[in-house]
C-alpha beads as a LAMMPS data file, in Angstrom:
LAMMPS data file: protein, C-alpha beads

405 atoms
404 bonds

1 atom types
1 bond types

-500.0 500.0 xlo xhi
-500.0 500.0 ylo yhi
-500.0 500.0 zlo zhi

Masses

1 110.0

Atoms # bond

1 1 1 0.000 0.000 0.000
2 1 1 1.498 3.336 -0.925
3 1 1 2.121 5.956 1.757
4 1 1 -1.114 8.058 0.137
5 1 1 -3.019 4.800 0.291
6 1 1 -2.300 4.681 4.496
7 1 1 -3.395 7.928 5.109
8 1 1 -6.421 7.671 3.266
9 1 1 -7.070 4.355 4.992
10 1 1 -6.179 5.976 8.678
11 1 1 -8.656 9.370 7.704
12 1 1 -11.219 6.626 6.639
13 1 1 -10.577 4.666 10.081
14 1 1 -10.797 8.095 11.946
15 1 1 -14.662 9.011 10.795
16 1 1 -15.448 5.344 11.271
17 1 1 -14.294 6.198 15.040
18 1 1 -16.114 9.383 14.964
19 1 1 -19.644 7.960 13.677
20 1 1 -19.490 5.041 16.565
21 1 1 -18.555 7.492 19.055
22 1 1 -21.344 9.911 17.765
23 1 1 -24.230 7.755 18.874
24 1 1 -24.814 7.162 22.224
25 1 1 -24.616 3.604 23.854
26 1 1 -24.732 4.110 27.406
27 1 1 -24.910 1.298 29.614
28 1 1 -27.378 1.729 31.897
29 1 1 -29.177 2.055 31.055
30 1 1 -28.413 -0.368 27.933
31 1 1 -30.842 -0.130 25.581
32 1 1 -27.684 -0.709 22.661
33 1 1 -29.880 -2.519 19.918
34 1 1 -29.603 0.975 17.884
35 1 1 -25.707 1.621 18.332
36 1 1 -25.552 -2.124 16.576
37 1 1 -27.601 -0.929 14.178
38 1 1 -26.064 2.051 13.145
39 1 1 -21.878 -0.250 13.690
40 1 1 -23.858 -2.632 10.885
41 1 1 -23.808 -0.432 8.533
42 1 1 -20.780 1.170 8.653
43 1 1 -18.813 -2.576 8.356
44 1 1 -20.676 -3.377 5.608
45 1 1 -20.011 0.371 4.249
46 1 1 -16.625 -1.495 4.229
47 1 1 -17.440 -4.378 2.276
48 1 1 -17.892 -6.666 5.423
49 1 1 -21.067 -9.267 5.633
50 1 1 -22.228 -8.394 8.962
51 1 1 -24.377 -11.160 11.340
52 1 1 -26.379 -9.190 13.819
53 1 1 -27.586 -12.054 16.622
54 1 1 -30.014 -10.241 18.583
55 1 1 -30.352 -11.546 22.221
56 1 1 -33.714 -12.272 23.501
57 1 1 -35.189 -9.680 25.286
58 1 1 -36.018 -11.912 28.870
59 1 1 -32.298 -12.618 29.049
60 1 1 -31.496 -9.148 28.042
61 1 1 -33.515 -7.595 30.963
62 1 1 -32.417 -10.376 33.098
63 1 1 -29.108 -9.155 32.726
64 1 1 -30.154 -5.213 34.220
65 1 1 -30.183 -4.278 30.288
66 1 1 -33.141 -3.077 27.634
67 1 1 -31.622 -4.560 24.055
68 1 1 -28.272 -6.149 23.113
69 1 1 -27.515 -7.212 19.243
70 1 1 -23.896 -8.492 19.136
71 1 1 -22.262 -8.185 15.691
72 1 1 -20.111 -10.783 14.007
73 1 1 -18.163 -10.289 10.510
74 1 1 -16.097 -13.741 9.701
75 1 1 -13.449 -13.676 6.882
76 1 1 -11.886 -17.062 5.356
77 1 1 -8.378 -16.854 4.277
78 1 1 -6.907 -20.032 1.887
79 1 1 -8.435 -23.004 2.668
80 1 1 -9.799 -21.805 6.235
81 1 1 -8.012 -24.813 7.872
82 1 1 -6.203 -22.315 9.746
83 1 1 -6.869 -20.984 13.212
84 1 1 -9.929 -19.092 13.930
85 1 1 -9.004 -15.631 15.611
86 1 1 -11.288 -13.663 17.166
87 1 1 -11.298 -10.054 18.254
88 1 1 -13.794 -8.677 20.865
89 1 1 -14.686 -5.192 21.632
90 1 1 -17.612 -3.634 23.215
91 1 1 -19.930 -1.275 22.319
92 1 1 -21.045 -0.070 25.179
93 1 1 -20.008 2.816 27.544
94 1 1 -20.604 4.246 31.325
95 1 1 -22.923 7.175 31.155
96 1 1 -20.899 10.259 30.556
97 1 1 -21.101 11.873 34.136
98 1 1 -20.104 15.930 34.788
99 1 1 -17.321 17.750 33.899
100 1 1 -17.178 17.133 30.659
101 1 1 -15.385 20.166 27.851
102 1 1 -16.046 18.423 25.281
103 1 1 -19.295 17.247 23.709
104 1 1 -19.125 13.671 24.981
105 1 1 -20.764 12.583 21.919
106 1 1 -19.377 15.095 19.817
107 1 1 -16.305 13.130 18.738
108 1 1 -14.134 16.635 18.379
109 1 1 -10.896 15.752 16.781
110 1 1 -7.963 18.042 18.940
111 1 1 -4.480 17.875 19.226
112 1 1 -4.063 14.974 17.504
113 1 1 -6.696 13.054 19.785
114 1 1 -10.575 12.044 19.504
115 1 1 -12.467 13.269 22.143
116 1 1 -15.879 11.399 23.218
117 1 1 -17.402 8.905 25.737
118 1 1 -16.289 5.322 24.332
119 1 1 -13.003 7.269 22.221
120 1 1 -10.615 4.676 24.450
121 1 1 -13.138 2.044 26.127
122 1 1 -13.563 0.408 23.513
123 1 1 -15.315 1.663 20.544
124 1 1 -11.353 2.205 19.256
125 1 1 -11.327 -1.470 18.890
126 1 1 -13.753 -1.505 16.683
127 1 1 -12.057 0.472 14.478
128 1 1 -8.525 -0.784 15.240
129 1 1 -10.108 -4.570 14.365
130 1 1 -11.939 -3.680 11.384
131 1 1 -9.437 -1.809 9.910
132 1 1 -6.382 -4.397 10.487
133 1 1 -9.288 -7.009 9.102
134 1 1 -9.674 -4.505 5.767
135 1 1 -6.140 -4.303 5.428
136 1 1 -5.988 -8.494 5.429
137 1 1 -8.536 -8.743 2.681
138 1 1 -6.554 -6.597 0.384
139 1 1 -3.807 -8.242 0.583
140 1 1 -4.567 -11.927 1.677
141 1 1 -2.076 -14.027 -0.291
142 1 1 -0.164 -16.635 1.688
143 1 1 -3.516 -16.356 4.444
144 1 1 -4.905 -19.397 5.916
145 1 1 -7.338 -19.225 8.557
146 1 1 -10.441 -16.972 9.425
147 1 1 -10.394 -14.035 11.041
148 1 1 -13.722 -13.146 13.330
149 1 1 -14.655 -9.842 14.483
150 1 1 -17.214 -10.177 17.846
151 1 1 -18.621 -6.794 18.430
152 1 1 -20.815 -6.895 21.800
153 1 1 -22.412 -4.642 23.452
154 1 1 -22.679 -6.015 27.562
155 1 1 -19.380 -5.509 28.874
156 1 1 -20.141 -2.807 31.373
157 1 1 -22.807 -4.992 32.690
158 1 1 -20.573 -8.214 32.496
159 1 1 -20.594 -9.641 29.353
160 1 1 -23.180 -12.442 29.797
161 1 1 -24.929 -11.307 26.864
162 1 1 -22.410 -10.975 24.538
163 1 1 -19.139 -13.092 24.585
164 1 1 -19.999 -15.500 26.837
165 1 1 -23.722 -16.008 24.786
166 1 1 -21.926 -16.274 21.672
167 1 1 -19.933 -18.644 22.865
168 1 1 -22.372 -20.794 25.269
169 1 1 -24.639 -20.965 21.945
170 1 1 -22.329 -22.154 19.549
171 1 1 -21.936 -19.335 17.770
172 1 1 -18.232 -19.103 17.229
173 1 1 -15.718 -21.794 18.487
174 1 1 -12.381 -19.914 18.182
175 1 1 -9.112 -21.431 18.729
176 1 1 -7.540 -17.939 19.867
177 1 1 -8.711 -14.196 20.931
178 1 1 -7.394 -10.868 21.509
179 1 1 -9.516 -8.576 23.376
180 1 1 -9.489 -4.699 23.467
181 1 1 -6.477 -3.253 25.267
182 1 1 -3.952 -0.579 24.799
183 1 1 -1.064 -0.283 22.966
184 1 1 1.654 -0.111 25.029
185 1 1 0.791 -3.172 27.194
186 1 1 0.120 -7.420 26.638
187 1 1 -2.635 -8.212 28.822
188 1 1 -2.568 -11.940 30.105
189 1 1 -4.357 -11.647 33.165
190 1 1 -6.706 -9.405 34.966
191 1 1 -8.766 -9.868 38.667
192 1 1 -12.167 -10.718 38.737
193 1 1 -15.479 -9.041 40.637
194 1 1 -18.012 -10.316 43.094
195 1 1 -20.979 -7.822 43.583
196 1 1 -22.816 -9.350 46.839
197 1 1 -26.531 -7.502 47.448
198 1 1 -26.467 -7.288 51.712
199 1 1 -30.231 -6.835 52.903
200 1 1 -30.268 -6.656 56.754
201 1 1 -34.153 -7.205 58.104
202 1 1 -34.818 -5.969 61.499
203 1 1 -38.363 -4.655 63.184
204 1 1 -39.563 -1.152 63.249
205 1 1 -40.425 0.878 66.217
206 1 1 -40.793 4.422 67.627
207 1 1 -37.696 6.223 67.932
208 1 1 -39.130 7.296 71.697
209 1 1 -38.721 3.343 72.360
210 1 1 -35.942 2.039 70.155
211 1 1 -36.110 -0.934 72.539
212 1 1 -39.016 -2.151 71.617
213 1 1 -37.950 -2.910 67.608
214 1 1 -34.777 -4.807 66.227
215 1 1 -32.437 -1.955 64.782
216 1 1 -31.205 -3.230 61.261
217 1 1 -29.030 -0.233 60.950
218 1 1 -27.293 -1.633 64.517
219 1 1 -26.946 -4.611 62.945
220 1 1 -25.612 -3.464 59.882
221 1 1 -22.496 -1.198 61.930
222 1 1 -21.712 -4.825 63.001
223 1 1 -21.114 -6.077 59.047
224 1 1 -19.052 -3.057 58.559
225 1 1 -17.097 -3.499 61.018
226 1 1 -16.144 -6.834 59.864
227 1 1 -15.937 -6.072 56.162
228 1 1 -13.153 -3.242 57.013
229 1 1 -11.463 -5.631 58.920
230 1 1 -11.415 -7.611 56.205
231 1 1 -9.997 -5.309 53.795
232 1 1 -7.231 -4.746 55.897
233 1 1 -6.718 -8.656 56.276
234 1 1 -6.705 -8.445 52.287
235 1 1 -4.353 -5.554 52.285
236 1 1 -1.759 -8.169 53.875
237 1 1 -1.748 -10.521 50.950
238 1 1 -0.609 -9.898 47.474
239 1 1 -0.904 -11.675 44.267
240 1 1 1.592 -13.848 42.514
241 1 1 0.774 -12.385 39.512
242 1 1 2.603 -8.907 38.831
243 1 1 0.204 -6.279 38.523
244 1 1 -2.714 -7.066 40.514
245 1 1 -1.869 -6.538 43.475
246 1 1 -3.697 -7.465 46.847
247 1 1 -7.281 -8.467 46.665
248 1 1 -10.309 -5.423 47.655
249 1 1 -13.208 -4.760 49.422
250 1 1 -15.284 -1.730 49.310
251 1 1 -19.244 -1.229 50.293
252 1 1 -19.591 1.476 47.700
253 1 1 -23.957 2.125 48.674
254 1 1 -25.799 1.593 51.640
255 1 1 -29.580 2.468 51.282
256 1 1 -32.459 2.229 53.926
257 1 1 -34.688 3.610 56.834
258 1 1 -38.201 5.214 56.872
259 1 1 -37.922 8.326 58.755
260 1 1 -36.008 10.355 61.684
261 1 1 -38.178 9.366 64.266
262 1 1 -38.006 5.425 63.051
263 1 1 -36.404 2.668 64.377
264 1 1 -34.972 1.477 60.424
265 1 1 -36.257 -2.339 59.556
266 1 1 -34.253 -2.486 56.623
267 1 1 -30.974 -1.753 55.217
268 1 1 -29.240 -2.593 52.086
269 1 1 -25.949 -2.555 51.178
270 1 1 -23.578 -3.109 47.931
271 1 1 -20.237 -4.999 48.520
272 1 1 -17.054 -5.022 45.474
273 1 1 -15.069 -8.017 46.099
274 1 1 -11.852 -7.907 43.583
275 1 1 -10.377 -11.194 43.376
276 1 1 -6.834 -12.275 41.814
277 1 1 -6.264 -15.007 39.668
278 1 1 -5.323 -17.232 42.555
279 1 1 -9.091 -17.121 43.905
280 1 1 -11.857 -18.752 43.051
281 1 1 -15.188 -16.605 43.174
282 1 1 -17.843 -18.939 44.198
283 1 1 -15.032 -19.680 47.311
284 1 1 -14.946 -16.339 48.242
285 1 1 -18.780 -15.672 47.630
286 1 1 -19.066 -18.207 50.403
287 1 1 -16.439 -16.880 52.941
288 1 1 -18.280 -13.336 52.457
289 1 1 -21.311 -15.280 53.469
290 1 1 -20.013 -16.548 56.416
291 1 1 -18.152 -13.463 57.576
292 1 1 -21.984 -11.687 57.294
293 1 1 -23.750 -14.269 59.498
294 1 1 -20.885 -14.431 61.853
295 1 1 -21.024 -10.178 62.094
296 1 1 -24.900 -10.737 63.260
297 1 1 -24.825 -13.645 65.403
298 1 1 -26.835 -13.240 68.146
299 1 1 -29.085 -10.335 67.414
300 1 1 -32.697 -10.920 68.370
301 1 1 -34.734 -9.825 65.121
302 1 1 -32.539 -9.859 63.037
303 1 1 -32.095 -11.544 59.411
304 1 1 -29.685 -11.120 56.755
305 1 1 -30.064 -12.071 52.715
306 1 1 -26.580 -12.160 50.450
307 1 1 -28.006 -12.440 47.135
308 1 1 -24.730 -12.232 44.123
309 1 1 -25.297 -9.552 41.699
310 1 1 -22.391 -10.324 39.202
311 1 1 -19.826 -13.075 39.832
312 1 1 -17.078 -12.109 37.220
313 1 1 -14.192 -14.812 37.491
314 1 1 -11.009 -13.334 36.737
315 1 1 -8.692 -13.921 33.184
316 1 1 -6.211 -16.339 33.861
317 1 1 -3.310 -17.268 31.338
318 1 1 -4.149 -20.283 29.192
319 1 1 -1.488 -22.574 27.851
320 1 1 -1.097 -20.931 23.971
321 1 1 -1.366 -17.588 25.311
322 1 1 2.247 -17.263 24.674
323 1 1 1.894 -17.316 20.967
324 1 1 -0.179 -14.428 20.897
325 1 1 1.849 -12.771 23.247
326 1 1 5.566 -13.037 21.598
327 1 1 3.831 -12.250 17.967
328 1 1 2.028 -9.133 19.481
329 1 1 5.644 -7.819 21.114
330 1 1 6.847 -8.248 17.985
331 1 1 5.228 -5.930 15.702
332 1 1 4.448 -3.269 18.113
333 1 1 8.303 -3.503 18.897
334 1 1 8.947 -2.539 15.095
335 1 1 5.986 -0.209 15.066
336 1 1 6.376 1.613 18.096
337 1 1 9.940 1.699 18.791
338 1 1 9.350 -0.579 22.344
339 1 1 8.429 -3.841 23.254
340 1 1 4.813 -3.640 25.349
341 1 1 5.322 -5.935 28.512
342 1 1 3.365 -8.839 28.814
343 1 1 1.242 -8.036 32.368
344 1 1 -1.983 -8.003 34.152
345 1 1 -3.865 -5.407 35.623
346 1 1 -6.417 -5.337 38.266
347 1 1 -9.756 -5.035 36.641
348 1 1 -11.850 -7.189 34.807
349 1 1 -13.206 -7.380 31.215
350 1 1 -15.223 -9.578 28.732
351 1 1 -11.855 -11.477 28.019
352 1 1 -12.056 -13.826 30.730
353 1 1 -15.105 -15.581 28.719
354 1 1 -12.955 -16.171 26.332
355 1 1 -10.146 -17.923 28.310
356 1 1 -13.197 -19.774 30.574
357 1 1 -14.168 -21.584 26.770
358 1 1 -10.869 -22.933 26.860
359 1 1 -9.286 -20.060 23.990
360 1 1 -6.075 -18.341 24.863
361 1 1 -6.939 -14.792 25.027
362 1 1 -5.164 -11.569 25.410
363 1 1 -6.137 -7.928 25.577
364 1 1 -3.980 -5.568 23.029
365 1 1 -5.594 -2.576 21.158
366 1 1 -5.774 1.135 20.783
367 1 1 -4.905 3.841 23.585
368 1 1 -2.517 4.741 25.853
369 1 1 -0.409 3.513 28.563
370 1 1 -2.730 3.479 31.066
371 1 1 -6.712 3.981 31.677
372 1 1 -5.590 7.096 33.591
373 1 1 -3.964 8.562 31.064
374 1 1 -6.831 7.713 28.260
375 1 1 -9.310 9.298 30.829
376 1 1 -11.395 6.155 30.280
377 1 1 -14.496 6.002 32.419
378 1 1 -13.981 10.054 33.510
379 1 1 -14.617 13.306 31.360
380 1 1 -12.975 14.049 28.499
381 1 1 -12.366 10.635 27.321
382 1 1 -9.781 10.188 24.291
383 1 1 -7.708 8.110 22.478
384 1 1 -5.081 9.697 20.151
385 1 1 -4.808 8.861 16.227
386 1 1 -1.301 7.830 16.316
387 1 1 -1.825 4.815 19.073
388 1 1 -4.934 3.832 16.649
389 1 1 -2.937 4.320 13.749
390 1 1 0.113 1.627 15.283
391 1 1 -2.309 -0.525 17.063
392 1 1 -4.011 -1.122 13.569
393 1 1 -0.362 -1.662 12.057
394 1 1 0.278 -4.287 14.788
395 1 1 -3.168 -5.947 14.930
396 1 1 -2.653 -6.560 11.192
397 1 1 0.852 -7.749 10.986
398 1 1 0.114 -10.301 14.211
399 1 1 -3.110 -11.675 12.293
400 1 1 -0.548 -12.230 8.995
401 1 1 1.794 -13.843 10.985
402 1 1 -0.712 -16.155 13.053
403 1 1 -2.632 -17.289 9.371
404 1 1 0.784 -18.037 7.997
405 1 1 0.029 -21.897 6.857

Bonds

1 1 1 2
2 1 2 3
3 1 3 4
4 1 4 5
5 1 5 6
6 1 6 7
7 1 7 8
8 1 8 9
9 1 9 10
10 1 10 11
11 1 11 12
12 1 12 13
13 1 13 14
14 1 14 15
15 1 15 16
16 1 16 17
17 1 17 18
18 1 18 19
19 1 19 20
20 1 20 21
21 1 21 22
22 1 22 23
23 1 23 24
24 1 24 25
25 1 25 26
26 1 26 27
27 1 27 28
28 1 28 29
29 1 29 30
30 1 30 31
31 1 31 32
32 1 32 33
33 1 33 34
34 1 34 35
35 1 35 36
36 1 36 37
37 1 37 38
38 1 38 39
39 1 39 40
40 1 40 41
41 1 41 42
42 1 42 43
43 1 43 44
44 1 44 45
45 1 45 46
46 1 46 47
47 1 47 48
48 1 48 49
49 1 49 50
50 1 50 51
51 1 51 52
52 1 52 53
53 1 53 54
54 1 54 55
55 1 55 56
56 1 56 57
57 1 57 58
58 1 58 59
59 1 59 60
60 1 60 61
61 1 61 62
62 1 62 63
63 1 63 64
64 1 64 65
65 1 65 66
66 1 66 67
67 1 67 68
68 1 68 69
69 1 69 70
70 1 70 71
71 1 71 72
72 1 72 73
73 1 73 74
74 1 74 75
75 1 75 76
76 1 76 77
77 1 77 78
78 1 78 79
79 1 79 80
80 1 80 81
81 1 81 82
82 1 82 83
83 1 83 84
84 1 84 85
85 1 85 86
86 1 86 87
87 1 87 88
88 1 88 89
89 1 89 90
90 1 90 91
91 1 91 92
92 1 92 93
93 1 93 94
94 1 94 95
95 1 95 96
96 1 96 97
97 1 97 98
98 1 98 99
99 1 99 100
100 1 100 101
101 1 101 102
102 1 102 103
103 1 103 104
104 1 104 105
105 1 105 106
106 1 106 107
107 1 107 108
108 1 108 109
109 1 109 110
110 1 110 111
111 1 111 112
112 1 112 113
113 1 113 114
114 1 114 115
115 1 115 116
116 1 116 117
117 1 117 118
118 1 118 119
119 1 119 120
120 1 120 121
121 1 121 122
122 1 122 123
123 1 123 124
124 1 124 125
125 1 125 126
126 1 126 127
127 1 127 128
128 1 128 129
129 1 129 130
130 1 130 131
131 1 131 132
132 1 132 133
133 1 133 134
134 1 134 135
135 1 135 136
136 1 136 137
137 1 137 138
138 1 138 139
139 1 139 140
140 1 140 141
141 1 141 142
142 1 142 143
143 1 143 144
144 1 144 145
145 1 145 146
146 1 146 147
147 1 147 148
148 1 148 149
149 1 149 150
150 1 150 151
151 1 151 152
152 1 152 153
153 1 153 154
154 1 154 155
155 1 155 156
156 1 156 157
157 1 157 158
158 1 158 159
159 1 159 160
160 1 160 161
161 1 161 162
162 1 162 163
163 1 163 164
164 1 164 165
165 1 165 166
166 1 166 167
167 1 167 168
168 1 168 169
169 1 169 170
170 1 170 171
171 1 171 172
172 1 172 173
173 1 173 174
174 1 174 175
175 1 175 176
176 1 176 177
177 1 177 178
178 1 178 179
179 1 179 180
180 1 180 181
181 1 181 182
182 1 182 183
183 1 183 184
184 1 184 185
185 1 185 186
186 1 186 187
187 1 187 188
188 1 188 189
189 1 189 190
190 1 190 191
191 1 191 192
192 1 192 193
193 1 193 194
194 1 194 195
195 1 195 196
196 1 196 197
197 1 197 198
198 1 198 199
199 1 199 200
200 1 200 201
201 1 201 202
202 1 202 203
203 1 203 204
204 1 204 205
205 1 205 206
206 1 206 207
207 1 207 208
208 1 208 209
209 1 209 210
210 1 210 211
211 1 211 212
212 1 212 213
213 1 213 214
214 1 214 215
215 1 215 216
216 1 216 217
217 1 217 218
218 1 218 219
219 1 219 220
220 1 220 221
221 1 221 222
222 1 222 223
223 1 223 224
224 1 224 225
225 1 225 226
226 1 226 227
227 1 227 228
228 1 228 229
229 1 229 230
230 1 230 231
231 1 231 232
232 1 232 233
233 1 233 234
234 1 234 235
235 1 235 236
236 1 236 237
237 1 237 238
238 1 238 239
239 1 239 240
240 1 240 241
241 1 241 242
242 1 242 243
243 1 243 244
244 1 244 245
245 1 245 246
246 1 246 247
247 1 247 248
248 1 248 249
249 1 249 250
250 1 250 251
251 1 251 252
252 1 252 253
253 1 253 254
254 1 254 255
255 1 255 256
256 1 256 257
257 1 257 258
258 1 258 259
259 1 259 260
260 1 260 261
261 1 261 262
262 1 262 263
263 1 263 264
264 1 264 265
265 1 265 266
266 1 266 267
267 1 267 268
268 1 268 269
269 1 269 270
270 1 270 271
271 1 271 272
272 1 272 273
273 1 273 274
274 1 274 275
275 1 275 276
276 1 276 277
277 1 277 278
278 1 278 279
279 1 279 280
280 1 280 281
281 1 281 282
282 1 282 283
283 1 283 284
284 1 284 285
285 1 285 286
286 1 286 287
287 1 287 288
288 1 288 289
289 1 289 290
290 1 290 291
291 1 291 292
292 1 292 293
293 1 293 294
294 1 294 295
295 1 295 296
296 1 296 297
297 1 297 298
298 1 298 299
299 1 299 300
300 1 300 301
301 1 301 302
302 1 302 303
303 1 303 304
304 1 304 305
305 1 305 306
306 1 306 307
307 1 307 308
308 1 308 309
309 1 309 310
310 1 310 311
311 1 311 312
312 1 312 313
313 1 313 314
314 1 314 315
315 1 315 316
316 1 316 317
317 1 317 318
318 1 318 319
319 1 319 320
320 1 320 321
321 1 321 322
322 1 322 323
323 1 323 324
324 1 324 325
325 1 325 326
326 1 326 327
327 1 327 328
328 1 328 329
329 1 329 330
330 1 330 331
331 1 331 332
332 1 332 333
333 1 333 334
334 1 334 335
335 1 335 336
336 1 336 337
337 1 337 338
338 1 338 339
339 1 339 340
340 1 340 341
341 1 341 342
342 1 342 343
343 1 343 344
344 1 344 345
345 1 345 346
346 1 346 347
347 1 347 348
348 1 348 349
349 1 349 350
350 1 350 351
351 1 351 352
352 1 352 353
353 1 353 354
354 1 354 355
355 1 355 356
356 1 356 357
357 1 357 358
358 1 358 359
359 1 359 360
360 1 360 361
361 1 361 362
362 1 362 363
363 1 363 364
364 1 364 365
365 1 365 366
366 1 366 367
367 1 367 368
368 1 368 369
369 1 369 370
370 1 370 371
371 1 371 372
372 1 372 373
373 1 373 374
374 1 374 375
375 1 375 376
376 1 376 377
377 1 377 378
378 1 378 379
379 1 379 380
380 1 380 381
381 1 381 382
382 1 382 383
383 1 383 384
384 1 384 385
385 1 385 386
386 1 386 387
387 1 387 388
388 1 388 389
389 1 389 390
390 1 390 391
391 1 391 392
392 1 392 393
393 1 393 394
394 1 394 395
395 1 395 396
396 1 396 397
397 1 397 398
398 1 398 399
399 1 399 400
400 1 400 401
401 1 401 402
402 1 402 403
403 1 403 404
404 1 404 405
């Protein structure tokens, strides 16, 4: 491709960035049918054939969402014997929040950036993806293998409704994945998230004669006492895998009462549990449990319900995960002049469905060296044109590489 060839590609790959970021995908409150519809067309603007597989709507709103369609676009190289890639991004984005200077749907171009809720996380994958996929089809000689791109549109929410339903239904059956990342990092291995639902049940009663009820607030001073204590026990222990860290706790809402002068019957409380790799969730799930109970014993009236809200395992490194790893360094050592280490941060993402079907999966992708720096999740979200511009480069030269025969 000639040098005016790239920059037309790269301008074309820049308003297909702008147009996704353009319409809004927020999530909640989910409704992201329409953001599917509107990514559709613009791949098969490209020349892609484009399977929408809408979700049914009861395991949609099961899932705390209104409509997911997730988007697949498979291309056969040579025979197709080859390996089946796939590359996952999602669709949809946190709700914009304050402070904002930029229209967070206005996908300003400044500086050399793209400005606008999703910019970074991850609608820059789809670009980055489709782009390195375009780039494959023009030149596929000495190919072997199909490339699939998974665009979902439930990762905020957990991805239950869109890699990990592709999957579970048969949809795709690929024999390796790379998920969206950034482009100065090899992601092998990220934490995982328990969201426990605390409802303490007590017995109202006249604030003149708070003796005569069962105080679920009271009761409730008692859990948090125990679940700081057990953030500092976590504090002591750190993960063998670099980058994570020590596992976390944090009751981030506590709702309840009926009035000033009322003894409250009820309180509810959310509880984050981070996990590392080394845990197991449904383990843990069971120790919080336990930890509840044991921070109520004995209170007359009382009665607690845990009931899990997501249970996100976390990504763990798969034998084969090397592969993808040493051919990503690679390329974005000759593209961006360093070699991106191989690490794991401590969040989680719709990779680990990948890795929990058994398919080696790493996160790599457009942005910057950090979610920090890419404002991801905050005002004034951006990723900037040159890290989509080599993340493309490297994306495409890692696919050639992996469909050599």
């Amino acid at each position: 491709m000639s040098s005016s060839g790239d920059t037309d590609r790269l301008a074309r790959e820049v308003d297909f960035l702008k147009a996704l970021v353009r319409v809004p995908s927020d999530n909640p409150p989910g409704d992201c049918a329409p953001h599917a519809e509107i990514a559709g067309q613009l791949l098969e603007e490209l020349g892609f054939e484009v399977e929408r597989h809408a979700v049914p709507e009861p395991y949609v709103l099961a899932h705390g969402m209104k409509s997911v369609v997730n988007l697949i676009v498979r291309e056969r190289f040579g025979t197709g014997n080859g390996p089946v890639i796939a590359l996952n991004s999602h669709g949809d984005v946190v709700p914009p929040g304050e402070g904002w200077t930029y229209d967070p749907y206005g996908a300003e171009e400044r500086g050399g950036a793209i400005y606008g809720r999703g910019a970074a996380v991850s609608k820059s994958d789809f670009a980055t993806y489709a782009f390195a996929l375009l780039a494959l089809k023009e030149r596929p000689d000495g190919l072997d293998g199909t490339v699939e791109l998974h665009f979902t549109y439930d990762e905020e929410a957990g991805g239950f409704v869109g890699p990990q339903w592709l999957l579970e239904h048969g949809i795709s059956k690929p024999d390796l994945a790379i998920s969206a990342g950034f482009s100065y990092a090899v992601v092998i291995a990220h934490n995982g998230c328990l969201h426990l639902e605390i409802v303490v049940r007590g017995k109202q009663a006249h604030a003149a004669m708070p003796e005569t009820g069962a105080d679920a607030l009271e009761a409730a001073t008692g859990i948090l006492d125990a679940i700081y204590a057990e953030r500092r026990r976590l504090n002591g222990i750190t993960s063998a895998t670099p980058g994570i860290g020590s596992p976390k706790i944090t009751v981030g809402l506590i709702s309840g009462g009926i009035n000033t002068n009322v003894v409250p019957d009820r309180i509810v409380m959310r509880v984050d549990r981070r996990l590392t790799p080394e845990e197991n969730g449904e383990s843990v799930e069971a120790e919080l449990h336990a930890l509840v109970e044991r921070a109520v014993a004995g209170r007359a009236g009382i009665e607690i319900e845990c009931r899990r809200i997501i249970l996100a395992e976390p990504l763990r490194t798969l034998p084969g995960t090397e592969r993808l790893v040493e051919t990503i360094q690679k390329h974005a050592a000759a593209v961006l002049g360093e070699t991106p280490p191989a690490t794991a941060v401590p969040l989680y993402t719709d990779a680990r469905h990948y890795t929990a079907a058994g398919v080696p999966t790493v996160l790599y992708g457009a942005g910057p060296r950090s979610i920090l720096e890419a404002n991801a999740h905050a005002a004034d979200e951006h990723v900037r044109i040159s890290d989509l511009k080599a993340a493309t480069q490297v994306i495409e030269s890692t696919l050639r590489d992996l469909l050599k025969p």
